[in-house]
C-alpha positions, 0 to 999 in steps of 0.5 A: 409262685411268685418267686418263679418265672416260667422260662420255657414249655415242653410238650413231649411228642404224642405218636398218631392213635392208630398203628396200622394207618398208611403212611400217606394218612392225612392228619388234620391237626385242629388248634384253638385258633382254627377256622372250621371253613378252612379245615372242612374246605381241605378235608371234605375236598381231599375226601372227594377224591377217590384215592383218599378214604381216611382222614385222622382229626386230632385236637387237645386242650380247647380245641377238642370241641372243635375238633369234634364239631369237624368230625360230625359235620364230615359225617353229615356232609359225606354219608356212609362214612365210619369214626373210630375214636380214641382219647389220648394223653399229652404231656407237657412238662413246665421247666420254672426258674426262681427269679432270685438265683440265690433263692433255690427250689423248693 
């Protein structure tokens, strides 16, 4: 590998879980560097509202516990809510160079 340098990450586009979601679903995507105070401060305020009943939390990678720690405080905070739950995969394709041209691919 030393031979090689990574030029560039692909991640191929990964389709919402659910198909018979409305297309005004709120998505709340949870990254690694994410403040919980944020993302419960807008979904627990959108859910407070009566026109919004469902809220779709997705997370990957190391932000799965985060993700997850979101979703059981909305259950503490908000009773009478329901959680269906769904693991998916997400492909990510590494394209690597070699640094010498000449050298080639193994």
């Amino acid at each position: 590998m030393e031979n090689y340098k990574k030029t560039k990450i692909v991640e191929k586009p990964c389709p919402l879980p659910f198909t018979d979601l409305p297309p005004d679903i709120i998505e709340m995507k949870v990254k690694d560097g994410s403040k919980i105070r944020n993302l419960m401060g807008y979904a627990i305020g959108k859910m407070e509202l009566d026109s919004v009943r469902q809220i779709v939390f997705s997370g990957s990678g190391k932000a799965v516990s985060k993700t997850i720690t979101c979703v059981e405080i909305m259950k503490r905070r908000l009773k009478e809510l329901h959680q269906i739950t769904k693991v998916l995969f997400r492909q990510i394709e590494e394209i690597w160079e070699p640094i010498v041209p000449e050298a080639g691919l193994d």
